[in-house]
PDB file of N, CA, C and O in Angstrom:
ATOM      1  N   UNK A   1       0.823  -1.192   0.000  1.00  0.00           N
ATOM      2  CA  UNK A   1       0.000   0.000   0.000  1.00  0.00           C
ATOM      3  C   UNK A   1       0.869   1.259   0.000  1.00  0.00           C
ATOM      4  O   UNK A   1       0.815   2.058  -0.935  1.00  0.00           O
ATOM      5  N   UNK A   2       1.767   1.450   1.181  1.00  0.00           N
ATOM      6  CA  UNK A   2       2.963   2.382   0.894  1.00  0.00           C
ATOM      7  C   UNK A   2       3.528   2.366  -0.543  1.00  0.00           C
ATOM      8  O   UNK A   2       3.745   3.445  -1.093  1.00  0.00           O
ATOM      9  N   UNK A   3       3.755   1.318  -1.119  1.00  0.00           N
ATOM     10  CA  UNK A   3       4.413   1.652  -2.332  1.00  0.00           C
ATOM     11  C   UNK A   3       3.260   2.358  -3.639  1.00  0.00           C
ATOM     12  O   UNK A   3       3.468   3.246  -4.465  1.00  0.00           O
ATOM     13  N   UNK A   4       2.418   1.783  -3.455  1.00  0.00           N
ATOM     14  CA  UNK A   4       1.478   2.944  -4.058  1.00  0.00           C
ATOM     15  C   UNK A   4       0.607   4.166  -3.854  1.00  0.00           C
ATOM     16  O   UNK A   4      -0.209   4.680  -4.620  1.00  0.00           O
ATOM     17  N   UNK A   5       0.880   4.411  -2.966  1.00  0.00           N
ATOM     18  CA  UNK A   5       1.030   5.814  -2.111  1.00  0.00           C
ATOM     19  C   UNK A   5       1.949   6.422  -3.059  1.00  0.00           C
ATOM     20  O   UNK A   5       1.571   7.282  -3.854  1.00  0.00           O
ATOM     21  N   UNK A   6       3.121   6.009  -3.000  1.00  0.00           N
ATOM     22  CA  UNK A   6       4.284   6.887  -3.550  1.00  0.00           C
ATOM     23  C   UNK A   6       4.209   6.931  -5.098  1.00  0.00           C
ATOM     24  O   UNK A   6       4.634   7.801  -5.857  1.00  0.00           O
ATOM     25  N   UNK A   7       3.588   5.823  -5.362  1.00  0.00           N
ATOM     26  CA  UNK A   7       4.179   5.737  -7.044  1.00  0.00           C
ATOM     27  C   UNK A   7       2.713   6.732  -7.402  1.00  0.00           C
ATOM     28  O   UNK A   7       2.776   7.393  -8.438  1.00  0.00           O
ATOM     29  N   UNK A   8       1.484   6.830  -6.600  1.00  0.00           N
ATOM     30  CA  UNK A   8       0.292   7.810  -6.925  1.00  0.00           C
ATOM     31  C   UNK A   8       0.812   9.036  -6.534  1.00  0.00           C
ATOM     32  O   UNK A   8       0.278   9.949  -7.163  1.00  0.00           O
ATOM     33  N   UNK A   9       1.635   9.402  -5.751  1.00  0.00           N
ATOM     34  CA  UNK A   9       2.324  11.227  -5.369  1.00  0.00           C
ATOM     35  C   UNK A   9       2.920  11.620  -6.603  1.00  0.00           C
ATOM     36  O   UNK A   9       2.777  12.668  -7.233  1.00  0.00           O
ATOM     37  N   UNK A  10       3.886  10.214  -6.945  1.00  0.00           N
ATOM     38  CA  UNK A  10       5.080  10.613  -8.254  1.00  0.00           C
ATOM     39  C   UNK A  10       3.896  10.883  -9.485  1.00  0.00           C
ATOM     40  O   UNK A  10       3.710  12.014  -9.935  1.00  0.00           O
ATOM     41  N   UNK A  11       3.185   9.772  -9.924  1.00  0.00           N
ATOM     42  CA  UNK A  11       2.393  10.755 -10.976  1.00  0.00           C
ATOM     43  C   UNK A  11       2.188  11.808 -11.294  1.00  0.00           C
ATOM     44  O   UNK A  11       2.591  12.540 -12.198  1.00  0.00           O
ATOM     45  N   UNK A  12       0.913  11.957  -9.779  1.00  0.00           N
ATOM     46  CA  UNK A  12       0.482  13.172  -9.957  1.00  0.00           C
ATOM     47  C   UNK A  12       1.253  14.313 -10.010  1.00  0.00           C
ATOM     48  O   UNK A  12       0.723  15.318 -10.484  1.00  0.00           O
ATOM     49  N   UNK A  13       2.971  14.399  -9.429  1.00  0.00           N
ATOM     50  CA  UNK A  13       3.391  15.300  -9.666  1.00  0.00           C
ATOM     51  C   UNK A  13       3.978  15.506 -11.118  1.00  0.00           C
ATOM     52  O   UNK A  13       4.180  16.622 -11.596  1.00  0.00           O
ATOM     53  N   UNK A  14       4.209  14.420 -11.713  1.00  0.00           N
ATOM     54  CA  UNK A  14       4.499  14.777 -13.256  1.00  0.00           C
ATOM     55  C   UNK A  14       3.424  15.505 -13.650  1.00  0.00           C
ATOM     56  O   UNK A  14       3.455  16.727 -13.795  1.00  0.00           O
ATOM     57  N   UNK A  15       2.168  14.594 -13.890  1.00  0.00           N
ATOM     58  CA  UNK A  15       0.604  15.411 -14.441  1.00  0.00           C
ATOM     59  C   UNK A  15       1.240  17.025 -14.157  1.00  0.00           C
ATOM     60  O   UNK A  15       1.628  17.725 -15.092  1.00  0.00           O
ATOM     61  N   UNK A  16       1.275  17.521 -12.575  1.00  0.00           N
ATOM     62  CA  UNK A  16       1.224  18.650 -12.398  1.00  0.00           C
ATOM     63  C   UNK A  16       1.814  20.035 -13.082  1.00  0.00           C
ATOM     64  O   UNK A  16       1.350  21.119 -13.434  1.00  0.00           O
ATOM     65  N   UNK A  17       3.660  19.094 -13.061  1.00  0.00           N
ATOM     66  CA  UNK A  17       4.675  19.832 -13.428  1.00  0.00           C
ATOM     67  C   UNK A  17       4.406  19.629 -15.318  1.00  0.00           C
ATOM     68  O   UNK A  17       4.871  20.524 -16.023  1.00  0.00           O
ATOM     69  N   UNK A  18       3.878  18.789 -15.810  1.00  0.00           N
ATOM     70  CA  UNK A  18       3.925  19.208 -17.213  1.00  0.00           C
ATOM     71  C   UNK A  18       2.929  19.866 -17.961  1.00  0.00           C
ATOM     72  O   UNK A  18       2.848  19.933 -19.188  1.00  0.00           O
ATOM     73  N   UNK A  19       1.938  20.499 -16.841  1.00  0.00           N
ATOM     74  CA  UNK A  19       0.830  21.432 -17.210  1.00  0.00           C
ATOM     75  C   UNK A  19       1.513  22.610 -17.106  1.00  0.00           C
ATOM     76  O   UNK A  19       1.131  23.407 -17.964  1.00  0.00           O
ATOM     77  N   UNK A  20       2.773  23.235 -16.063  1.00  0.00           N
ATOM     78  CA  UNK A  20       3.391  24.285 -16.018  1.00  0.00           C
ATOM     79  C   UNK A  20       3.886  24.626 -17.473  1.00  0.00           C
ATOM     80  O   UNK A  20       3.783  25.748 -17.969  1.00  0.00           O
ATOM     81  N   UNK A  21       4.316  23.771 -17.963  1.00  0.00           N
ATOM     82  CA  UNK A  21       5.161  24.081 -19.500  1.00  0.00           C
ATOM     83  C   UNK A  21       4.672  24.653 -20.470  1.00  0.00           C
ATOM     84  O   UNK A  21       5.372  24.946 -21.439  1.00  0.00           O
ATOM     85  N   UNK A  22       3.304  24.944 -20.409  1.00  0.00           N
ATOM     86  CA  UNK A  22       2.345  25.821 -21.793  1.00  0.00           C
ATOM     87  C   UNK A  22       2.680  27.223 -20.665  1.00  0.00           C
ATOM     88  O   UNK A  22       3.187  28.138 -21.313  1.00  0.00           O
ATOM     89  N   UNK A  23       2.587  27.420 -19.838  1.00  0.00           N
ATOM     90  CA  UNK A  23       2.413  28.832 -18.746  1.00  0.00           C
ATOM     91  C   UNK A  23       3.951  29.479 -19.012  1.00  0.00           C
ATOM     92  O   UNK A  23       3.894  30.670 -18.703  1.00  0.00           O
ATOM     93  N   UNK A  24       4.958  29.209 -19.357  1.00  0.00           N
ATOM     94  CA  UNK A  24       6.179  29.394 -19.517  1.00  0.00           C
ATOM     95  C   UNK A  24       6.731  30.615 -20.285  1.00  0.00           C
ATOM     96  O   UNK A  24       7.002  30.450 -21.474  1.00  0.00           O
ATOM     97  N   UNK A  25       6.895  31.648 -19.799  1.00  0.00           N
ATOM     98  CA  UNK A  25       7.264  32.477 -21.230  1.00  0.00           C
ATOM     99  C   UNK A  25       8.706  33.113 -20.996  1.00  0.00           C
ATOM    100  O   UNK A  25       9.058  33.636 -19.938  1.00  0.00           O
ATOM    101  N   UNK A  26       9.558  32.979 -22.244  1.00  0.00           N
ATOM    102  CA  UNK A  26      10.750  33.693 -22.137  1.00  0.00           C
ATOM    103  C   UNK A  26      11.075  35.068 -22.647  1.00  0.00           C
ATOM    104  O   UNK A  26      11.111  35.574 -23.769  1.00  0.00           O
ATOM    105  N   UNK A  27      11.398  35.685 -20.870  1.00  0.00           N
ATOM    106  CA  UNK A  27      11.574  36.992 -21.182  1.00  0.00           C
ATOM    107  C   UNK A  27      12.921  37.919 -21.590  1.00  0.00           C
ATOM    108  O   UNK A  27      13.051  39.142 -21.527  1.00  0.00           O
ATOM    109  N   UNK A  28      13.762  37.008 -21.979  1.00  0.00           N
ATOM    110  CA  UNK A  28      15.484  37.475 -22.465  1.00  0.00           C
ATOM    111  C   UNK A  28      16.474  35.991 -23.475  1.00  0.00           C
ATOM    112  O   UNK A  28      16.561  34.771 -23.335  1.00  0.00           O
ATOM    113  N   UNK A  29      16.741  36.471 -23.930  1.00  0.00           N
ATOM    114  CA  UNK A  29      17.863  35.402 -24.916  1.00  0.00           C
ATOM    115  C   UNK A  29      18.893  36.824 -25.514  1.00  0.00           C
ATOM    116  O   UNK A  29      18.699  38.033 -25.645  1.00  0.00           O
ATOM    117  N   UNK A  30      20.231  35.725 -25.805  1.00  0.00           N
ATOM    118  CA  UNK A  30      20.993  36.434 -26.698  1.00  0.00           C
ATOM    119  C   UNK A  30      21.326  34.722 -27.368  1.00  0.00           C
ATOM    120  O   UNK A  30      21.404  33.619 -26.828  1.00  0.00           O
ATOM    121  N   UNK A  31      21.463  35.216 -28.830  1.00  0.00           N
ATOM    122  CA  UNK A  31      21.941  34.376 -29.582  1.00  0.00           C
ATOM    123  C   UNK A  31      23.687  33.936 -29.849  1.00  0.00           C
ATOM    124  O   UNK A  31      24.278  32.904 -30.169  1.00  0.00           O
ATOM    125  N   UNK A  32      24.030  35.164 -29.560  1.00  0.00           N
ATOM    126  CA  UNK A  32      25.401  35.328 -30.427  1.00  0.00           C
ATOM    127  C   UNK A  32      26.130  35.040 -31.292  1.00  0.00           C
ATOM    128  O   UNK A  32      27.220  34.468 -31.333  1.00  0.00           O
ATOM    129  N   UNK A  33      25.120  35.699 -32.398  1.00  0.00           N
ATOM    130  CA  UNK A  33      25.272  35.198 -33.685  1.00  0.00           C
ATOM    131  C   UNK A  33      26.308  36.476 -34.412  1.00  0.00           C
ATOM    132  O   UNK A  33      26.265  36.701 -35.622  1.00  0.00           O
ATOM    133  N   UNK A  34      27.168  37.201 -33.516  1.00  0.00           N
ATOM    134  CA  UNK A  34      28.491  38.048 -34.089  1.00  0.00           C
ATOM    135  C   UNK A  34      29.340  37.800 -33.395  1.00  0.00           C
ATOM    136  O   UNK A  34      29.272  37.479 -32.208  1.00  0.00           O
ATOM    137  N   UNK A  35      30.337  37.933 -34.121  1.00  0.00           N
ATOM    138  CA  UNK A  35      31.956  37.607 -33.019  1.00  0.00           C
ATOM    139  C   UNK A  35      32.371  37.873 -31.975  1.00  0.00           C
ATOM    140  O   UNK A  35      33.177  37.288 -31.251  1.00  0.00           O
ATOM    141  N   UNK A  36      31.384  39.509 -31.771  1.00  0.00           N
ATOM    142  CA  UNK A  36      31.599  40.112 -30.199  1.00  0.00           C
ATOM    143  C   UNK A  36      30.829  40.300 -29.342  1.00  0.00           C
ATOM    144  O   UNK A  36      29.735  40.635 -29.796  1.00  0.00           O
ATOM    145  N   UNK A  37      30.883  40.225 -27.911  1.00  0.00           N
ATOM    146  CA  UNK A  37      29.997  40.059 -27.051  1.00  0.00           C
ATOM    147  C   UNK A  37      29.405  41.977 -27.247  1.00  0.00           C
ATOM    148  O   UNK A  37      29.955  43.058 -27.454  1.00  0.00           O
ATOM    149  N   UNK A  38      27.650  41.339 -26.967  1.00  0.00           N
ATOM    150  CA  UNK A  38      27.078  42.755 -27.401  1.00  0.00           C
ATOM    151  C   UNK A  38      26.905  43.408 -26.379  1.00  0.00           C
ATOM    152  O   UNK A  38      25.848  43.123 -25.815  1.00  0.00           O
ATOM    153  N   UNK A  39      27.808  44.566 -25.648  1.00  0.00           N
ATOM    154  CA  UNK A  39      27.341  45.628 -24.905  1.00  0.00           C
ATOM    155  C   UNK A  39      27.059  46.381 -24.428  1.00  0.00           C
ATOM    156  O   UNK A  39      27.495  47.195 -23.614  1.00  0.00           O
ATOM    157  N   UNK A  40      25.524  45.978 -25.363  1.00  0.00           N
ATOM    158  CA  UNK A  40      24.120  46.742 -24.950  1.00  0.00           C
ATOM    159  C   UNK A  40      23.452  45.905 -24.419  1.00  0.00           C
ATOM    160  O   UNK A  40      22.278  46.223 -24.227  1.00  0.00           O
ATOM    161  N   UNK A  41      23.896  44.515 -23.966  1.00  0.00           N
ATOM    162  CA  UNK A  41      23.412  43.130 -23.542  1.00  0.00           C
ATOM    163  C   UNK A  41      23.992  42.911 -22.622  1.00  0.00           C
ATOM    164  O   UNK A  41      23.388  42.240 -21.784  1.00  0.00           O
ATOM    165  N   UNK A  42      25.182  43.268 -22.345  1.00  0.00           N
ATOM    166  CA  UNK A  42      26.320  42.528 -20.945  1.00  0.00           C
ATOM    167  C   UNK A  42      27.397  43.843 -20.836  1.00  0.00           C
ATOM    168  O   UNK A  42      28.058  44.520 -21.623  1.00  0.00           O
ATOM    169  N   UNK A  43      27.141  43.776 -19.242  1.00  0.00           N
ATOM    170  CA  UNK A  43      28.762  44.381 -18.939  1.00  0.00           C
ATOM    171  C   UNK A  43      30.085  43.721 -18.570  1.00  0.00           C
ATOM    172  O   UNK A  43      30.301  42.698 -19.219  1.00  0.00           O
ATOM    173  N   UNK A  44      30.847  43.993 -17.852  1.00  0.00           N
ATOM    174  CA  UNK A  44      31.870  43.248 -17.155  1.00  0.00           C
ATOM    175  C   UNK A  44      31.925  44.186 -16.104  1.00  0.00           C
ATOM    176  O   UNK A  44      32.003  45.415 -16.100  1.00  0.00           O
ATOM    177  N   UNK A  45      31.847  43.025 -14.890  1.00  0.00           N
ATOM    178  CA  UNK A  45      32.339  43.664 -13.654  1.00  0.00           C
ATOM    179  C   UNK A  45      34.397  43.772 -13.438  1.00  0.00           C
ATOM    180  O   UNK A  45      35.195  42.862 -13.665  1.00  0.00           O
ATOM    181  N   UNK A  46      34.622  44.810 -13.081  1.00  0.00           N
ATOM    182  CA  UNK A  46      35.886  44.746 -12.726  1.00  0.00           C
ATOM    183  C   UNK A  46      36.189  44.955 -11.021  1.00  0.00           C
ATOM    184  O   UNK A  46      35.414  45.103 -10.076  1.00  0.00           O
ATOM    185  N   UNK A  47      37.407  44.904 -11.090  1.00  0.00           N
ATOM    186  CA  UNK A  47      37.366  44.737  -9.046  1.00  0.00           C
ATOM    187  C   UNK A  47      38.557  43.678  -9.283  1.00  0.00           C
ATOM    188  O   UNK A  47      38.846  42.819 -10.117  1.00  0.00           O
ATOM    189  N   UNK A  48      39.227  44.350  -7.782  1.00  0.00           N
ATOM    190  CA  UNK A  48      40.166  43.000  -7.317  1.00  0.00           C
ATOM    191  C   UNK A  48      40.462  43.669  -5.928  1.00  0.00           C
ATOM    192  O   UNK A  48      39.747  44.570  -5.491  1.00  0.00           O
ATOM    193  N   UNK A  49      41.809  43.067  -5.103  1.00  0.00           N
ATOM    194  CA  UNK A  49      41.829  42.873  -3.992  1.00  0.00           C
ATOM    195  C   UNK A  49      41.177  43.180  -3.152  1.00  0.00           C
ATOM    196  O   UNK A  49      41.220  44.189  -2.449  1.00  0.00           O
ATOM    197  N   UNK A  50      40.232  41.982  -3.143  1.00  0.00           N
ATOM    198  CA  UNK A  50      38.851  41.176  -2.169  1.00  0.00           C
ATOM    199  C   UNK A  50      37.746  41.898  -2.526  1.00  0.00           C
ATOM    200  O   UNK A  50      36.735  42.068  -1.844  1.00  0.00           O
ATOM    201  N   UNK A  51      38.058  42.462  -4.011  1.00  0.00           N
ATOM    202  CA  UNK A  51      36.462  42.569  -4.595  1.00  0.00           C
ATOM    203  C   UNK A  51      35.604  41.834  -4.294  1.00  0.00           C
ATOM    204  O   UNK A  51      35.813  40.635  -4.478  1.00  0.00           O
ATOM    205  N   UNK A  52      34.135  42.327  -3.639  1.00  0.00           N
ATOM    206  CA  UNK A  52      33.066  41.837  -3.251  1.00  0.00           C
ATOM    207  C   UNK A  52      33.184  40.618  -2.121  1.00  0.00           C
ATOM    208  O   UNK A  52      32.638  40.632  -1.018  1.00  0.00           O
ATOM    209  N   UNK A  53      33.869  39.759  -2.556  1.00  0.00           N
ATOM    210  CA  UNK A  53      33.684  39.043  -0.820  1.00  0.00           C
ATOM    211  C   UNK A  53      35.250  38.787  -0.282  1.00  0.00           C
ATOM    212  O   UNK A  53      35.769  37.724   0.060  1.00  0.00           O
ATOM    213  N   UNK A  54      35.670  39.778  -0.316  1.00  0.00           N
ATOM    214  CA  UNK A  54      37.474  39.265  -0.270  1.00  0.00           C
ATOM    215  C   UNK A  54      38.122  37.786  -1.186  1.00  0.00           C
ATOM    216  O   UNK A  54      38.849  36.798  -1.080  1.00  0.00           O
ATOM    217  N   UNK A  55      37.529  38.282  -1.794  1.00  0.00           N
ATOM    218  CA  UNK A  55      37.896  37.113  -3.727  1.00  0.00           C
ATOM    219  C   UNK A  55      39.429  37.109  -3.540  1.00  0.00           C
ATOM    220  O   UNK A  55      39.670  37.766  -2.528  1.00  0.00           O
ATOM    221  N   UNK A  56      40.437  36.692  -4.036  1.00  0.00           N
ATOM    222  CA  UNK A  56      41.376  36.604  -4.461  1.00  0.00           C
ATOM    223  C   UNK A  56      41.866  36.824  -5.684  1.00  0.00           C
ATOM    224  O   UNK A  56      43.084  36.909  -5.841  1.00  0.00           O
ATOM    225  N   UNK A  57      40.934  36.958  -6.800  1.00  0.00           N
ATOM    226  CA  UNK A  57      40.852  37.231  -8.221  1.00  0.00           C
ATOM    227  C   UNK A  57      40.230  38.310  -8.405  1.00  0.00           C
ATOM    228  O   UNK A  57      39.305  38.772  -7.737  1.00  0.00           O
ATOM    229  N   UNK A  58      40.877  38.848  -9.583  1.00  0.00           N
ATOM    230  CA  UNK A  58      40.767  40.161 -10.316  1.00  0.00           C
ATOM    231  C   UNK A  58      39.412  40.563 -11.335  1.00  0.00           C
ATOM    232  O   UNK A  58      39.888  40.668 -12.465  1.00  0.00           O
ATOM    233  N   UNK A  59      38.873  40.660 -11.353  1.00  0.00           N
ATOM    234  CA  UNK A  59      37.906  41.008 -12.354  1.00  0.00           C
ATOM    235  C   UNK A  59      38.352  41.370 -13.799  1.00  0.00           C
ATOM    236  O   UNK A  59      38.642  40.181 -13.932  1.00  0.00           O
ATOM    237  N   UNK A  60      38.624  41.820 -14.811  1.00  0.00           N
ATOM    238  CA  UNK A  60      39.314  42.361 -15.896  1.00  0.00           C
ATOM    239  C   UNK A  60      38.058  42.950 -16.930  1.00  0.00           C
ATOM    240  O   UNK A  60      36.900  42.535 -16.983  1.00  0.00           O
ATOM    241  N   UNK A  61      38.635  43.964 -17.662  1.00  0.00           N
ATOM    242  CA  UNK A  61      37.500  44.666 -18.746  1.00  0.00           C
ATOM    243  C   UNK A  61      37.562  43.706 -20.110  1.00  0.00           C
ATOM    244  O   UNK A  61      38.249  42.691 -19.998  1.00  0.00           O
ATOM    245  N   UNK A  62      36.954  43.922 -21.288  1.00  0.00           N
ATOM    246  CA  UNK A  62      37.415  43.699 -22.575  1.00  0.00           C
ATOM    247  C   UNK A  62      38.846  42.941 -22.754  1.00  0.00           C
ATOM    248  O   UNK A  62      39.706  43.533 -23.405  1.00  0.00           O
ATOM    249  N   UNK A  63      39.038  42.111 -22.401  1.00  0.00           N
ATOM    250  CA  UNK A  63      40.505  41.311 -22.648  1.00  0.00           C
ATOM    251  C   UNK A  63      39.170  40.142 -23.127  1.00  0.00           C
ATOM    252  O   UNK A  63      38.143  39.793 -22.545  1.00  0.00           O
ATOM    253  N   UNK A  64      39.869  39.718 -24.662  1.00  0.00           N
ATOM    254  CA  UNK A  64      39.387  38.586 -25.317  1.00  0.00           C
ATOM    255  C   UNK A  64      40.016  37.496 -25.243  1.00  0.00           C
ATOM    256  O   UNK A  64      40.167  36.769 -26.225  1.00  0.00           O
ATOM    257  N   UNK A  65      40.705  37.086 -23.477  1.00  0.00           N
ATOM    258  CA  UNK A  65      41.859  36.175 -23.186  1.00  0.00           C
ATOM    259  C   UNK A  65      40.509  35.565 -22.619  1.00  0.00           C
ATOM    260  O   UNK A  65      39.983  34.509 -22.970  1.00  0.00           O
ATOM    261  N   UNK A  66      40.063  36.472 -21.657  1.00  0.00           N
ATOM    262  CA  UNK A  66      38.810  36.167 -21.161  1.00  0.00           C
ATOM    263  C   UNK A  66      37.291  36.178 -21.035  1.00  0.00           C
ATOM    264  O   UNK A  66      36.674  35.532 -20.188  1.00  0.00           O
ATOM    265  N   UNK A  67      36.790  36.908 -21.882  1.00  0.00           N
ATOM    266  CA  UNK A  67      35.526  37.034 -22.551  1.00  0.00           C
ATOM    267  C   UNK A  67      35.423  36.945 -23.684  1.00  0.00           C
ATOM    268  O   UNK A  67      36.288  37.571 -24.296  1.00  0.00           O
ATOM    269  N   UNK A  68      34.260  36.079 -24.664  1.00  0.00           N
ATOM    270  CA  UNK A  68      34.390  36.058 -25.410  1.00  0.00           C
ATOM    271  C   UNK A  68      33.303  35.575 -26.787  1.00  0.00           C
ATOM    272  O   UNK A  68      32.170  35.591 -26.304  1.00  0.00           O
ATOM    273  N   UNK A  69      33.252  35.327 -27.687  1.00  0.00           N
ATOM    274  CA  UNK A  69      32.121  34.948 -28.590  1.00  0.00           C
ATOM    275  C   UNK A  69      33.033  34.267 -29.544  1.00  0.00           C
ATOM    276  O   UNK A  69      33.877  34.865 -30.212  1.00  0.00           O
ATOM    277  N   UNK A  70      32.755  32.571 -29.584  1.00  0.00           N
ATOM    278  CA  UNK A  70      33.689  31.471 -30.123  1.00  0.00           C
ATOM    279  C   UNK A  70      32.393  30.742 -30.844  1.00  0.00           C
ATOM    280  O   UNK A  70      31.534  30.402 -30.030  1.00  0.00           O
ATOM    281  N   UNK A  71      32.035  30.376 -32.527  1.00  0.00           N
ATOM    282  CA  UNK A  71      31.320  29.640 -32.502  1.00  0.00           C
ATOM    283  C   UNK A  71      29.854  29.877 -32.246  1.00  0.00           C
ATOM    284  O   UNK A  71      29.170  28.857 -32.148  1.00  0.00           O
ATOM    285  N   UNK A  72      29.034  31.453 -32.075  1.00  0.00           N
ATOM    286  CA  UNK A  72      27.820  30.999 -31.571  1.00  0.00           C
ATOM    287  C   UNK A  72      27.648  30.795 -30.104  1.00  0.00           C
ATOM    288  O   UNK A  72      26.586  30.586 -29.518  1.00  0.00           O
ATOM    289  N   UNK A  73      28.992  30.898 -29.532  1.00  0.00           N
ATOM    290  CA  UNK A  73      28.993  30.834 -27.604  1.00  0.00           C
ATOM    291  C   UNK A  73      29.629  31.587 -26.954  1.00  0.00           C
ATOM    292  O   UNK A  73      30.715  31.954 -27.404  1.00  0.00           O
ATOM    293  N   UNK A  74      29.122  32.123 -25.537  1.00  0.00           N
ATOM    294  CA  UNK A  74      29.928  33.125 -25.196  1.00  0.00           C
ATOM    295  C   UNK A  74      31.152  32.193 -24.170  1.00  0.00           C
ATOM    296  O   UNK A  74      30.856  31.264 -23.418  1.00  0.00           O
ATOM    297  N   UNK A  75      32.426  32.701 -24.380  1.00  0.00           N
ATOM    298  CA  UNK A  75      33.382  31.980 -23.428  1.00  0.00           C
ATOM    299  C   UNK A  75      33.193  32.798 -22.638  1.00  0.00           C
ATOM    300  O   UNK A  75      32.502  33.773 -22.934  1.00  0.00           O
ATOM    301  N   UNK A  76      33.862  32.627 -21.131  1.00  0.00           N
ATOM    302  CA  UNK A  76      34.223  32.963 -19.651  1.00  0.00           C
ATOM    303  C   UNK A  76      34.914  32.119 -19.419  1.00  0.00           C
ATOM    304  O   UNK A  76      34.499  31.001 -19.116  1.00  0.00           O
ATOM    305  N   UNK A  77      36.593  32.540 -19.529  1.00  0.00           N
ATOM    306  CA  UNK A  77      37.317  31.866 -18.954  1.00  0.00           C
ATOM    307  C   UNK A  77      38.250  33.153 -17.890  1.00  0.00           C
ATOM    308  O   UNK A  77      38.389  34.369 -18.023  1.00  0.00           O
ATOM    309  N   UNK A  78      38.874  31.906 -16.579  1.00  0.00           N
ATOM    310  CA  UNK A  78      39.368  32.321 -16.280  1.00  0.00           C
ATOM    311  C   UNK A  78      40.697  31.763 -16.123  1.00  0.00           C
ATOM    312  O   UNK A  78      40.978  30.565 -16.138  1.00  0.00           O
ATOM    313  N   UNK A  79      41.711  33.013 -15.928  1.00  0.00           N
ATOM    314  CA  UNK A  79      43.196  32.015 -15.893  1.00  0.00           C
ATOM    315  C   UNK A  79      44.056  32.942 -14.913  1.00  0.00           C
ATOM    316  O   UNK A  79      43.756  34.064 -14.503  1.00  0.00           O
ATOM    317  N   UNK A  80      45.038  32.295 -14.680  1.00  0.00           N
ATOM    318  CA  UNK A  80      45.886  32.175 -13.089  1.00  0.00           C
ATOM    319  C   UNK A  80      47.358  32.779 -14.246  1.00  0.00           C
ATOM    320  O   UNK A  80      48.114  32.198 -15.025  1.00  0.00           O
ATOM    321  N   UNK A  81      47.194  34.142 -13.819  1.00  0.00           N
ATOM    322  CA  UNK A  81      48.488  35.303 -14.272  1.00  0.00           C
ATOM    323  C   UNK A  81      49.590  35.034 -13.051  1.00  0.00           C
ATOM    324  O   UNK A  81      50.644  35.667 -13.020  1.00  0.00           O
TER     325      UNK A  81
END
């Protein structure tokens, strides 16, 4: 009886959660369908020693070492100067 208890909760919560999916609407995308990151879409935060929570890392502007548009994707990398 317990076990169908549970396997009747699990249903019904699928039923539930896949009625949410018509209610869904998206309010932002970027495609990045040009080489450079667009911004009028994104900034970059800059900051370092213990920017925002005493970080250990630097923030940096426009360096395409570390931001970037490769392919249709935006990179974020970071690397150890």
């Amino acid at each position: 009886m317990k076990n169908l208890i549970v396997v009747f909760a699990g249903v019904s919560l699928l039923i539930s959660c896949n009625g949410l999916k018509s209610k869904r609407v998206m309010v932002w995308q970027d495609e990045f369908d040009t080489s450079q990151i667009d911004k009028s879409k994104w900034t970059f935060e800059t900051g370092g020693d213990g920017f925002g929570n005493n970080e250990l890392q630097f923030y940096t502007r426009d360096r395409k070492e570390n931001a970037r548009v490769e392919d249709g994707h935006l990179i974020i990398e970071a690397r150890k100067e």
